[in-house]
Each structure stands twice: as structure tokens, then as C-alpha cells.
PLY file of the C-alpha trace (Angstrom):
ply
format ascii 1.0
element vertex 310
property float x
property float y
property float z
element edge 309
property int vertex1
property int vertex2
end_header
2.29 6.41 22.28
-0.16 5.15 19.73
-3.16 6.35 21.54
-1.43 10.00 21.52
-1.32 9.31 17.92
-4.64 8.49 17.26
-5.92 11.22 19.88
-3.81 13.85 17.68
-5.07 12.35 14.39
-8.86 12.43 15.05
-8.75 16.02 16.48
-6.64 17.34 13.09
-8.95 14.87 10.80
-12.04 16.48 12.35
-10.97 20.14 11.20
-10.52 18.93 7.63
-14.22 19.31 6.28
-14.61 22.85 7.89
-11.27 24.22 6.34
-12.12 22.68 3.01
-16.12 25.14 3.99
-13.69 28.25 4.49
-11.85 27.89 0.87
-13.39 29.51 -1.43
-13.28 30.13 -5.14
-11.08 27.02 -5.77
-12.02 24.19 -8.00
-12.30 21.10 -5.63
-10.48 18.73 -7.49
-8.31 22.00 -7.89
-7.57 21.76 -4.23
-7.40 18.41 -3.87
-4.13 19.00 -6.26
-2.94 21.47 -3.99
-3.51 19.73 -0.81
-1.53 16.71 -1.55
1.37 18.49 -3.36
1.62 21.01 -0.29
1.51 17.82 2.43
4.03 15.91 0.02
6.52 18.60 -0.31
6.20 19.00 3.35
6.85 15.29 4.35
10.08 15.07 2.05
12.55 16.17 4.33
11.67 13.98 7.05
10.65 11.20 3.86
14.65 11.99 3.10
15.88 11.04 6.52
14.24 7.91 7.28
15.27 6.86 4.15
18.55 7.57 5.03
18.41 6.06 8.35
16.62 2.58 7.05
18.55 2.65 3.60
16.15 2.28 1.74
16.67 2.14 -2.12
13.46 2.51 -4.01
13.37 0.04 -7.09
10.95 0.03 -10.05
8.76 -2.35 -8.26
8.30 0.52 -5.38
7.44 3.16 -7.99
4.76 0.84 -8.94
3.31 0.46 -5.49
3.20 4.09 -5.00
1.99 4.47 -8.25
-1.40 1.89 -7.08
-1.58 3.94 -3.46
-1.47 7.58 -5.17
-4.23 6.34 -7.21
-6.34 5.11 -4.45
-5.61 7.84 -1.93
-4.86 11.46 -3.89
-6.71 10.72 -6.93
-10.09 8.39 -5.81
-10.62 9.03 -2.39
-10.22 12.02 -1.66
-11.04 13.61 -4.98
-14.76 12.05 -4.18
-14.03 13.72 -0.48
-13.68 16.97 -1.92
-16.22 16.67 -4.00
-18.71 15.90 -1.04
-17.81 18.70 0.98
-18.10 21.06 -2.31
-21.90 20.03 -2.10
-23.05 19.19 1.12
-22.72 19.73 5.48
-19.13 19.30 6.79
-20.00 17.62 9.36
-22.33 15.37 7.06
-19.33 14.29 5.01
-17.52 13.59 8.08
-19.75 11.00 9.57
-20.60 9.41 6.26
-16.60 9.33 5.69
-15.99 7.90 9.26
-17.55 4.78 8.32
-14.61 3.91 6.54
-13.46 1.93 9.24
-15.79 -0.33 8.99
-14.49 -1.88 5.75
-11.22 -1.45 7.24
-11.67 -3.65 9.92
-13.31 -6.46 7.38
-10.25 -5.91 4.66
-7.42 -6.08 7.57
-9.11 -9.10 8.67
-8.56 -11.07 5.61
-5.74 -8.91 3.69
-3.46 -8.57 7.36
-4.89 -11.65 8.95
-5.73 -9.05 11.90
-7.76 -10.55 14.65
-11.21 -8.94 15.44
-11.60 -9.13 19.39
-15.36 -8.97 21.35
-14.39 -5.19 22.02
-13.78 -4.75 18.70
-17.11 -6.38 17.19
-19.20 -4.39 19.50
-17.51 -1.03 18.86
-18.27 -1.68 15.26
-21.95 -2.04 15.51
-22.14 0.93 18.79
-20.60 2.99 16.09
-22.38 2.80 13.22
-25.55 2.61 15.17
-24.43 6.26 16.32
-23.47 7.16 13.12
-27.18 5.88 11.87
-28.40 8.39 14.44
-26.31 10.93 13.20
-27.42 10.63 9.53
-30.71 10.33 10.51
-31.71 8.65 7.29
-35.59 8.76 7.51
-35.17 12.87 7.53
-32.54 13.49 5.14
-33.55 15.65 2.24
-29.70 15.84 0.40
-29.62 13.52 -2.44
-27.67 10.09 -3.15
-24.94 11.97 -5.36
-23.77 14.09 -1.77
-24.25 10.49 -0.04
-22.43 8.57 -2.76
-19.43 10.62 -3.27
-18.86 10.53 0.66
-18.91 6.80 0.70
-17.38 6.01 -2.27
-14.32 7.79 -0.42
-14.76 6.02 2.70
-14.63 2.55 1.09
-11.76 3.97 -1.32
-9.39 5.16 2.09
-10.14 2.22 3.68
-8.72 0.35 0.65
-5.42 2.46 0.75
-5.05 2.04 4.10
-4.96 -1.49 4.43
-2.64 -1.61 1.41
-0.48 1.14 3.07
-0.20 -1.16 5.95
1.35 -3.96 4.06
4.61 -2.33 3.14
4.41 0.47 5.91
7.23 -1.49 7.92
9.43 -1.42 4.94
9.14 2.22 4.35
8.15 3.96 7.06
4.91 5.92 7.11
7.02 9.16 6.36
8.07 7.47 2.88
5.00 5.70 2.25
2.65 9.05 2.78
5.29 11.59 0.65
5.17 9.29 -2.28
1.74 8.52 -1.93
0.79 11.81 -1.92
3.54 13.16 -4.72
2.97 10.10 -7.10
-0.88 10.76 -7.01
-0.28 14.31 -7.43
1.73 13.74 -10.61
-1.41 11.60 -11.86
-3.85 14.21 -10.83
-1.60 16.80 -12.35
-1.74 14.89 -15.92
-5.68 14.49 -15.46
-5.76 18.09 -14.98
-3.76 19.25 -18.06
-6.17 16.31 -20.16
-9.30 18.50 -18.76
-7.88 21.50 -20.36
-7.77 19.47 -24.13
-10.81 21.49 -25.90
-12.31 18.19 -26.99
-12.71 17.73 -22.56
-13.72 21.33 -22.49
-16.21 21.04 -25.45
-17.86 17.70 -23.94
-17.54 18.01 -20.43
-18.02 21.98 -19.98
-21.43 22.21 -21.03
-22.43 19.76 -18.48
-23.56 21.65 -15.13
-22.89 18.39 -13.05
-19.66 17.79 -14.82
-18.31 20.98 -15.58
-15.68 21.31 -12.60
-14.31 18.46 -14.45
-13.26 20.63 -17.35
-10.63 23.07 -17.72
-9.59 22.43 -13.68
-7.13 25.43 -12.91
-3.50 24.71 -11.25
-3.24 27.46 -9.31
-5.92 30.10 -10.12
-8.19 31.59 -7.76
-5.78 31.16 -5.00
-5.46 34.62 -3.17
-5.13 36.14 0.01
-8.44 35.51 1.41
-8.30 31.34 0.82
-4.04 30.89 1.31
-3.94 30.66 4.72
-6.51 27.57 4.92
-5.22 26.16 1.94
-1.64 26.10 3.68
-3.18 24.21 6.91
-5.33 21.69 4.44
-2.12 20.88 3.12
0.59 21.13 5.82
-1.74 20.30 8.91
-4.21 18.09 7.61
-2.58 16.59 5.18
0.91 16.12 5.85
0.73 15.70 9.64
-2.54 14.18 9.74
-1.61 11.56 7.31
1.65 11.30 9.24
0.51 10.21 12.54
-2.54 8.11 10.95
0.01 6.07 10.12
2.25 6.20 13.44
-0.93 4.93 14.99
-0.95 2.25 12.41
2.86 1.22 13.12
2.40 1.52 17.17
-1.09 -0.49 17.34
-2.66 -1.89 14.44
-4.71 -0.94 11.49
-8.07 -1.75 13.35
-7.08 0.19 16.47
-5.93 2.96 14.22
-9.31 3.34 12.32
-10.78 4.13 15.74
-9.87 7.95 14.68
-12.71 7.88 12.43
-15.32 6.68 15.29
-14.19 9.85 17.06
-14.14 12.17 14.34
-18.26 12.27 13.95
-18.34 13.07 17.76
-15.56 16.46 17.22
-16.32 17.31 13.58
-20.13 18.54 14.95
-18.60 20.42 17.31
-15.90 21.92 15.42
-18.64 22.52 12.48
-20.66 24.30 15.22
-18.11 26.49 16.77
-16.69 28.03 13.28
-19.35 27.42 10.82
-22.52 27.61 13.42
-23.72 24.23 12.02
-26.20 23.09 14.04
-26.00 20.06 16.66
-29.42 17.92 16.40
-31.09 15.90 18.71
-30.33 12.65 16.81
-26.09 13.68 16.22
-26.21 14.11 20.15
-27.98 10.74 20.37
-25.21 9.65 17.84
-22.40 11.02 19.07
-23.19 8.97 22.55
-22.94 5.93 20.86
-19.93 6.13 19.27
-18.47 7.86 22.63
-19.51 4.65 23.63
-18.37 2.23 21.29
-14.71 3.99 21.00
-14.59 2.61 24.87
-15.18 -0.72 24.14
-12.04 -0.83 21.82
-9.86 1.08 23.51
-11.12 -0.41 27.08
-11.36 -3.83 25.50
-7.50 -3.90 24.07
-6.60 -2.28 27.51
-7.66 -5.48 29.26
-5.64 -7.77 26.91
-2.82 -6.01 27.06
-3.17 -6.26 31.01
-3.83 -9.94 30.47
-0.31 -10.71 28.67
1.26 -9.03 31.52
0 1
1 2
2 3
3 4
4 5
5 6
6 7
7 8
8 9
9 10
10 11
11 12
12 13
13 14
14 15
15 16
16 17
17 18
18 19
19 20
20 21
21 22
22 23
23 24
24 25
25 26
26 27
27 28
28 29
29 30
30 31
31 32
32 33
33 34
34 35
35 36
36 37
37 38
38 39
39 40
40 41
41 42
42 43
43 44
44 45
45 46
46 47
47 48
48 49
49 50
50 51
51 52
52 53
53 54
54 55
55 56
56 57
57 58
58 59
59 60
60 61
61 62
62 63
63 64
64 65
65 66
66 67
67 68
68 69
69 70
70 71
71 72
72 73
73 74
74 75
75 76
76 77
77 78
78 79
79 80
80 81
81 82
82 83
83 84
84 85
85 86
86 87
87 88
88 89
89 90
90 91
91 92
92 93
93 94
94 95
95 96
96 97
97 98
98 99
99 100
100 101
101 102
102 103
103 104
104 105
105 106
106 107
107 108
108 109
109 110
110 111
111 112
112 113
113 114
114 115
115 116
116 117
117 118
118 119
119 120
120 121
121 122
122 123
123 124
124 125
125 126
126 127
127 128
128 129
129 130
130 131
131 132
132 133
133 134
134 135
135 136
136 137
137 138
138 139
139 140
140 141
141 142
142 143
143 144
144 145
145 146
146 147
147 148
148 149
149 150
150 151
151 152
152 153
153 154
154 155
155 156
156 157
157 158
158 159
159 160
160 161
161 162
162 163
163 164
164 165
165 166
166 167
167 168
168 169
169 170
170 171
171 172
172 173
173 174
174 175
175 176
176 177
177 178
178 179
179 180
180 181
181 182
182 183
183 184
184 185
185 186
186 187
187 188
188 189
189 190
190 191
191 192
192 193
193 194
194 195
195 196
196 197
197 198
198 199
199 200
200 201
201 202
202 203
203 204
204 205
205 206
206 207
207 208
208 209
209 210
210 211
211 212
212 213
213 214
214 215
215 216
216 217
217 218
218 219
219 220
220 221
221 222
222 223
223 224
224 225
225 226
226 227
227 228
228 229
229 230
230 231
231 232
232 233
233 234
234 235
235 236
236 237
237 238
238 239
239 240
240 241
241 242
242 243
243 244
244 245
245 246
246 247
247 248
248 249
249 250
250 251
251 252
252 253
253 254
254 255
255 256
256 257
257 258
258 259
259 260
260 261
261 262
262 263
263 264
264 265
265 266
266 267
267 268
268 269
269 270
270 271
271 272
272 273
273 274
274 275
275 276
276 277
277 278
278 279
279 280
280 281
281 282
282 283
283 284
284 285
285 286
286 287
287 288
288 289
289 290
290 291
291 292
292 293
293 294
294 295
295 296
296 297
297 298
298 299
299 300
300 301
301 302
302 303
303 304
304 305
305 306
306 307
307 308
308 309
């Protein structure tokens, strides 16, 4: 079952750039807001019956956690993710975010105590050598703020998810994403109403790089031409995404599970092709092959131990 999850997570990941392309007229950090309090509200039913079935009783100390995950996921991460897509490729955010497993697999190696396997090691460097390819560094012309805002929300995720991991068991990745994603929202909700203060709006606004930072709206601009994506950012991508990122977590491990993001670059071309006619390069094709490659060596390699304990 975990592979199903991870197979279901990297082909709803990979439509999350290109949905976030077909909304527009929305504030990003706007719809980062909306995103997360659309997935949340969607996850509490389900939140609300596991809690029920694993009484659980959140204390103060809970709160808090959420509280440090909400921040690191809704509010860092992928506030600098929607930010990236605002100003560059989909499917150039997509690769540059896929290397957060990368940092995953070096934080759940000395946060979890995780082994890293041979398979592992060399689908680690197969991957980012595709993802090199992909980038094609020597020929970009976008500048570092497009790269930087991309990576600084790779590294962020891959923070939250190895700190998701170490109470997931206790809650449930049901719990653990809805109050992740509510708590954050309240904090990005607060941030929000502080960008409205005319002292923000007198600082802020009359800075061209900075000004989607002031006044953000709550919920103006949304209309019948952007709903319908907004809805499937925040029910598909978000709350189900999320939901079986973590499922793949629980059934394998949180090295296994970042595997979605080594085949995300190889569908999020595609997908960015098919619906936004991005075009596929000599060098993604190259780079797509290697991480086609180096997803093998993980799943093929954990496949033989597996058969080995048997």
C-alpha cells in the first residue's frame, strides 16, 4: 500500500504548480491562505474520527507543536512556493522544489535515526544529477530571487516533514495535516490583517518587489473564472495530497516517502506541457531519465531487502 500512496501523491503533487499558472488575479500569499484553510476544513471530518478512534486528547503542549509545524509548512514553505510559481515556469519550481528530498533524507538520518541503504545513496546523486540536467544551470536566464524562493521552500518542507514524522504515530497524519494546515492558517490570517495596518501599507506598498506583501486581500478577486482551481488547490492538492504524503510516510518511511518528489520533475514537464504548452527540452528529457532511473534504485533496492528478510 505505501507505494500506491506515493504513486497517488507524486501524480496529484505534480498538478500543483500548473493549477496555481491557471489562478489568476489572486494575491499569492492570498491563495496560499485559501489553499490551506480549504484542505484543513476538508481534512476535519476524517481529523474528527481518528481522533475519536485513537482518543486522542490534544493538550497545550500539542497546540504548541502544531503551532511550530503550521509555521514551517502553511506559512514558510509554501508561502515561498507560491511565491515562485507567481514569478517563474511551473515546471521550473517543481524540479527546484523536488530537491527537497534531499535534505530530507540527511535530516531523517540524524533527527529519525533512519538508515540510508546503497539504493538509497545512489538514487540521491541519479536524481539530482537529473534534476542538474533539468535546470540546466549554465543556460538559465531567470534570476536567483525565482531560484531562491523555490529552494528556500524545498529546504523549509523538508524541515516539516521530518518533524511531522516524529509525532505522526501519535496523531495520525489526518490530525497532524488538519492542524497543521488550520493552525498555520490562523497565523497567516493574523499576518494578513497586520499587512492591511497603513503603517505596512505606507512602507511596504510603495515597494514593487514587496508590494504583494501589503494590504493581502482575504477573499477578493476570487470569481467564477479562478473558483474551480482554487477548490482543487485546496481540496485535491492540498488536503488529499498532503493526506497520502503522509500515509506513505506511516506505511514506509520518511526517505522512501520523499521519493514522490524524484518523480514529480519527470510528470510536472509533462503535465506543464499538456495544459500550459510548456515546452520539454533536450536537457529535462536527459533529466527526467535520470531520475526515472534513480527512483528504481530505491524502490528496486528496498524491494530486494524486503525479499531478503523473508
Amino acid at each position: 500500500m505505501g507505494y500506491i500512496f506515493i504513486g497517488l501523491t507524486a501524480v496529484i503533487f505534480s498538478t500543483m504548480e500548473i493549477t496555481g499558472k491557471l489562478i489568476v488575479g489572486v494575491n499569492p500569499l492570498q491563495l496560499n491562505f485559501l489553499r490551506f484553510l480549504i484542505g484543513g476544513l476538508f481534512l476535519v471530518p476524517f481529523a474528527l474520527r481518528s481522533m475519536k478512534y485513537k482518543k486522542i486528547k490534544l493538550k497545550k503542549e500539542d497546540f504548541l507543536y502544531f503551532v511550530m509545524t503550521g509555521f514551517l509548512c502553511v506559512v514558510v514553505s509554501m508561502s515561498f512556493f507560491q511565491l515562485a510559481v507567481t514569478y517563474t515556469k511551473a515546471s521550473t519550481v517543481a524540479i527546484i522544489f523536488s530537491t527537497n528530498p534531499v535534505f530530507t533524507i540527511i535530516l531523517a538520518y540524524f533527527v529519525l535515526k533512519e538508515k540510508m541503504n546503497r539504493g538509497t545513496v545512489i538514487s540521491v546523486v541519479l536524481s539530482i544529477v537529473g534534476m542538474v540536467f533539468i535546470l540546466n544551470p549554465f543556460g538559465i536566464n531567470s534570476d536567483m530571487k525565482r531560484i531562491s524562493f523555490a529552494f528556500l521552500s524545498a529546504v523549509s518542507f523538508s524541515i516539516y516533514a521530518v518533524i511531522g514524522k516524529l509525532r505522526s504515530e501519535r496523531y495520525g497524519c489526518m490530525v497532524l495535516n488538519c492542524m497543521t494546515f488550520l493552525t498555520g492558517d490562523i497565523i497567516m490570517f493574523f499576518l494578513m490583517l497586520i499587512s492591511k495596518m497603513p503603517v505596512i501599507i505606507n512602507f511596504i506598498g510603495t515597494n514593487e518587489n514587496l508590494r504583494f506583501m501589503a494590504d493581502i486581500p482575504i477573499f477578493y478577486g476570487i470569481s467564477s473564472v479562478n473558483i474551480i482551481p482554487v477548490m482543487f488547490l485546496g481540496i485535491v492538492v492540498t488536503g488529499m495530497g498532503y493526506m497520502f504524503y503522509f500515509l506513505a510516510m506511516d506505511k514506509t518511511s520518511a526517505s522512501m516517502a520523499s521519493m514522490v518528489f524524484f518523480i514529480k520533475p519527470v510528470l510536472a514537464p509533462i503535465f506543464a506541457l499538456i495544459v500550459l504548452e510548456e515546452t520539454i527540452l533536450a536537457n529535462t528529457t536527459i533529466g527526467i531519465c535520470f531520475i526515472l532511473i534513480g527512483s528504481y534504485f530505491s524502490v528496486g533496492w528496498r524491494g530486494k531487502s524486503v525479499l531478503a528478510k523473508d
